[in-house]
N, C-alpha and C positions, 0 to 999 in steps of 0.2 A: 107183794102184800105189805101193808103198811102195819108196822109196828108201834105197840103202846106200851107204856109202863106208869105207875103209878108207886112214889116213894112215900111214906106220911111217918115225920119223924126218923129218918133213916131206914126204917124199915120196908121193902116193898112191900105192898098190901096188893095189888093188881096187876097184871098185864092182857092186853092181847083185846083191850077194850075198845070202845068207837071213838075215831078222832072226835064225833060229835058231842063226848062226855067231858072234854076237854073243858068245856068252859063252868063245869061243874067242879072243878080242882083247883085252876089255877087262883081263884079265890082265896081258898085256904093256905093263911103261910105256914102253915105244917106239913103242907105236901108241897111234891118234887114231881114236876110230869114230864116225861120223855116220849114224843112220838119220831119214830121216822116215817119219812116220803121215798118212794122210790120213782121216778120217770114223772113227777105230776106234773099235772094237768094247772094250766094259768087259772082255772075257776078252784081247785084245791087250795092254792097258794092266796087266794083271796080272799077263802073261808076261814084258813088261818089265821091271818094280818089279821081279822077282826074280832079274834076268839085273843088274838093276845097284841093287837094294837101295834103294829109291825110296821116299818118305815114303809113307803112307798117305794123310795127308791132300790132298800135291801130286796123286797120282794123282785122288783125286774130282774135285778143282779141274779136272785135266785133261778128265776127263768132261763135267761140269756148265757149261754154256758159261755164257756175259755175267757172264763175272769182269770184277772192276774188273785195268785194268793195275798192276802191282804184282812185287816182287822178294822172297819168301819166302825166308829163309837155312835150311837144315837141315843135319844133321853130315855128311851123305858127298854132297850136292848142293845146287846153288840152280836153284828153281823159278820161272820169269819167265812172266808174262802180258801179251803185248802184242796190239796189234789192225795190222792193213794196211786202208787205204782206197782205196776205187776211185770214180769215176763212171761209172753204168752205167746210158744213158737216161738223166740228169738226175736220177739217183737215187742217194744216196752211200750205198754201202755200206760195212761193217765186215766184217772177216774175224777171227774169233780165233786168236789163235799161240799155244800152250803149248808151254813149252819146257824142257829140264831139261838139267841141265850138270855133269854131275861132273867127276872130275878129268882123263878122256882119253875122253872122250865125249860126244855133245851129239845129243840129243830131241827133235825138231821135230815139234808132233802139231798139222797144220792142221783148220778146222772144217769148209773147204770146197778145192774144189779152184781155184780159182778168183782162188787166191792162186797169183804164179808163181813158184814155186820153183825154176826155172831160169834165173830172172834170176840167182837168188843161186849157185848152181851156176858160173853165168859168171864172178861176181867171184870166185869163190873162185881159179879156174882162170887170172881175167886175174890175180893177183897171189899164182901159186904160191907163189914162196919165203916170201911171209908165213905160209905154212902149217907150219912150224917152230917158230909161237909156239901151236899144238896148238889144244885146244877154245876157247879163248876169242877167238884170232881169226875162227873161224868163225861164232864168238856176234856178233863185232862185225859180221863182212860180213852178216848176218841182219838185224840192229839196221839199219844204215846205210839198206840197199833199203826198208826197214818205214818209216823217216824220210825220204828221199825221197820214198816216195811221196803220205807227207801234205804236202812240198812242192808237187807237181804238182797235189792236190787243191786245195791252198790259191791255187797259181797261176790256176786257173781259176775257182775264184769270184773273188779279186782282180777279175778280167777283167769278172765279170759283175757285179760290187758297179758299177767304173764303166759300164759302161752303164745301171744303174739312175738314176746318177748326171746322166745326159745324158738321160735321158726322164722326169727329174724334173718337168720343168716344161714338158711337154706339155699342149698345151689340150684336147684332146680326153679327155673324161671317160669314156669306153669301153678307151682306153689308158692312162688313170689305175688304173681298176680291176685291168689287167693286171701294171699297175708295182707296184699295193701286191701283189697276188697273190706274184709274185715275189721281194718284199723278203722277205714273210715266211716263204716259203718256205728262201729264203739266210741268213736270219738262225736261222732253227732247224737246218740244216747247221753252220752256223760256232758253235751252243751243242755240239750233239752233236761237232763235232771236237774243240772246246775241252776238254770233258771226259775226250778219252783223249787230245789232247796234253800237257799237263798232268801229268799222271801217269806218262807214256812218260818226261817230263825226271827226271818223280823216279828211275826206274826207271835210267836210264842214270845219272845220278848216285849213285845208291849204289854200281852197278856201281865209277864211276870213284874214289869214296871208299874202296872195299875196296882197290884200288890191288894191292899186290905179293902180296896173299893168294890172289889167284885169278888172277894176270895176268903176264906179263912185263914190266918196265919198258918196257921198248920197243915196248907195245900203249898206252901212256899216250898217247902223243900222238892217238891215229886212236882211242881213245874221248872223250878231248875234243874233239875234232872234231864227233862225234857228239854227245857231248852240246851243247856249240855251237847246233849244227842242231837240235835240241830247244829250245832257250831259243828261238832265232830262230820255230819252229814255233809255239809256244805263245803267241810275244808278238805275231806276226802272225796269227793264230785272236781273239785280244783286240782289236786294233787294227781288224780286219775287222769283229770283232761291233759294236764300239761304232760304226764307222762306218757300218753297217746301222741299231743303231738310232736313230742320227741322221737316217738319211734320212727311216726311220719317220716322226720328231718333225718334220722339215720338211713330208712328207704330211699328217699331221693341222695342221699349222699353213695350208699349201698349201691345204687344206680351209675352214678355218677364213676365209679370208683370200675365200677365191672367196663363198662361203655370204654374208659384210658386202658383196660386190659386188654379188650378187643380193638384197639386202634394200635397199641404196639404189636401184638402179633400181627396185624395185616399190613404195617410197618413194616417189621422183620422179613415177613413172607414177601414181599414185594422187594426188599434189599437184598435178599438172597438171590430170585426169582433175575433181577437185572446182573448179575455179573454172569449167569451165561448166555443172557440176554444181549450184553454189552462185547462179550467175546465175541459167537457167532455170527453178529451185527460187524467186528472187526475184520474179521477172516471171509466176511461176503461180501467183501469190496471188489470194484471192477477194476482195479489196479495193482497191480503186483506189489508184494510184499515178503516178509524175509519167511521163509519156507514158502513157498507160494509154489501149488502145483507137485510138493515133494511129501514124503508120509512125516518127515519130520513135524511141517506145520499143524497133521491133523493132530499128531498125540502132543504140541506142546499146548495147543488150545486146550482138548481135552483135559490135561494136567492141570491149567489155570483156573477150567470150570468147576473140579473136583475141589480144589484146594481153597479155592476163594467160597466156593460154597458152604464148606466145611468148617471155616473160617469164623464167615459170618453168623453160623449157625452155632456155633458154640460159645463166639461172642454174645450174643443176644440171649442164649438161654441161661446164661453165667449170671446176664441182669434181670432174671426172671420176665424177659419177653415172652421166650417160648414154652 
C-alpha cells in the first residue's frame, strides 16, 4: 500500500492521502511531501515524473532494478540509489531503495515490501522537531535505518566469522568439510555487502560535500554521522573479508599439513613393513646359506624381524611419524 505524508512548516498536518493530492502541495513552500511506492507500476512512475517534473532517465533507473548505488544530480531533483539488507534463513538479501528528492519532496519507490518502512516512519516521529529541516532530513532518517541495518548484517557474520575461527582446527574431517562449506559461503556474503557498502559511503558523501546547497547547516552534523557509519561499514565488510580469507588460507594450509602427516605414517608403515619383508625374501632363496635347513637359521631371522621392526617403530614415532 502506498504511503503519504504531509509536513507544513515542520509540523505534520496529513498522512495516508491520495498520491493524486500531491500536486496540490508541492506548490506550497511551506509544506514537505513524502510518498512512498512499493512494486510500481511504469504508468505510477510516470504520473509522478509529472506531478513533480522528474528526469526521464531517473525514472527508468527507477523501473529497471540492480542499479549500482550511486547519487545522480539533475536541475529540479537528485536521484539516489541504495540497497537495505536483511538475513533471511541464512540468506542475505538486498532490497532496492530508489529514491528522488526535490526541493520539498521526497520519492521512496521500494523493490520489495519487505523493506520496513515503518521503522523509518518511527524515527522520523521519535525526532519530530527535526522535521523543520524539510526533505533532506527525512532523506537522512532513510539513509541512517538503510546503514544500520548493514551494521546488524555485518554484526552477525562478525559472530559467525568467529566461530569459523574456533572449529578451525577441528579433527574431524566430516566437520572440516562443513567449516570450509561455510567459510565460503560467508566470504561471498561479506564480497556482495562489500560492493554496495562501499558505494553507499560514496553516496552519503557527495550528499555531505553538497553541503548548504541541498541541506541546512544544521543537518551537517547527523549526515556526518551517517557518513561515519559508512566508512566504519565498509572498513569492516574489508576487515571481515580478508579475515575470511585468511582462514580459507589456514584450511588449505590445515590440509596441507594433515595430507605430510598421513604420508609419513604410510612411509613409516611401509619402512617397518619391508624389513621382514626383506628378511623372508633372504631366507627364501634357492641357494644355501649360513643356517640353511638347521633351527638356528629360523630363530636368527626371526630375531632380526623382531628387532629391526621394533627399531624402526620407535625410531619413527620419537619423530612424531607414528
Amino acid at each position: 500500500m502506498d504511503r503519504t505524508r504531509l509536513y507544513r512548516n515542520g509540523v505534520l498536518e496529513a498522512e495516508g492521502f491520495p498520491i493524486d493530492d500531491v500536486s496540490e502541495h508541492v506548490g506550497d513552500t511551506s509544506a514537505v511531501v513524502w510518498f512512498d511506492l512499493c512494486s510500481p507500476t511504469q504508468a505510477d512512475l510516470a504520473k509522478i515524473s509529472e506531478e513533480l517534473g522528474l528526469h526521464p532517465l531517473a525514472v527508468e533507473d527507477a523501473i529497471h532494478s540492480q542499479q549500482r548505488p550511486k547519487l545522480d544530480t539533475y536541475d529540479s531533483h537528485l536521484f539516489i540509489t541504495v540497497y537495505a539488507t536483511r538475513l533471511a534463513e541464512d540468506e542475505l538479501d538486498f532490497i532496492e531503495i530508489s529514491i528522488f528528492m526535490t526541493r520539498n519532496a521526497l520519492v521512496t519507490v521500494r523493490e520489495s515490501s519487505e523493506f520496513d518502512i515503518d521503522e523509518v516512519i518511527r524515527r522520523w516521529d521519535a525526532n519530530a522537531d527535526m522535521a523543520k529541516f524539510g526533505a533532506p532530513y527525512l532523506l537522512h532518517a532513510l539513509l541512517d535505518h538503510i546503514v544500520d541495518g548493514h551494521f546488524e548484517v555485518l554484526q552477525v557474520v562478525d559472530d559467525r566469522v568467529e566461530e569459523l575461527e574456533d572449529d578451525l582446527f577441528q579433527n574431524n574431517s566430516r566437520d572440516m568439510q562443513h567449516v570450509q562449506r561455510r567459510t565460503f559461503d560467508t566470504h561471498k556474503k561479506l564480497v556482495r555487502l562489500r560492493r554496495l557498502a562501499v558505494p553507499t559511503r560514496e553516496v552519503v558523501g557527495s550528499l555531505l560535500r553538497r553541503g548548504e546547497d541541498i541541506m541546512d547547516r544544521g543537518l551537517t552534523p547527523y549526515y556526518q554521522d551517517v557518513y561515519d557509519h559508512t566508512l566504519r561499514t565498509a572498513e569492516w565488510s574489508e576487515s571481515l573479508r580478508d579475515l575470511v580469507g585468511n582462514i580459507r588460507e589456514a584450511q588449505v594450509n590445515q590440509q596441507g599439513f594433515r595430507l605430510n602427516d598421513i604420508m609419513k605414517k604410510i612411509t613409516s608403515w611401509a619402512a617397518i613393513i619391508a624389513v621382514p619383508t626383506m628378511i623372508t625374501g633372504f631366507y627364501g632363496q634357492n641357494v644355501p646359506y649360513p643356517g640353511f635347513g638347521q633351527p638356528v637359521g629360523f630363530w636368527v631371522s626371526t630375531a632380526l624381524i623382531v628387532v629391526g621392526t621394533i627399531l624402526l617403530y620407535r625410531a619413527f614415532q620419537k619423530r612424531n611419524w607414528l
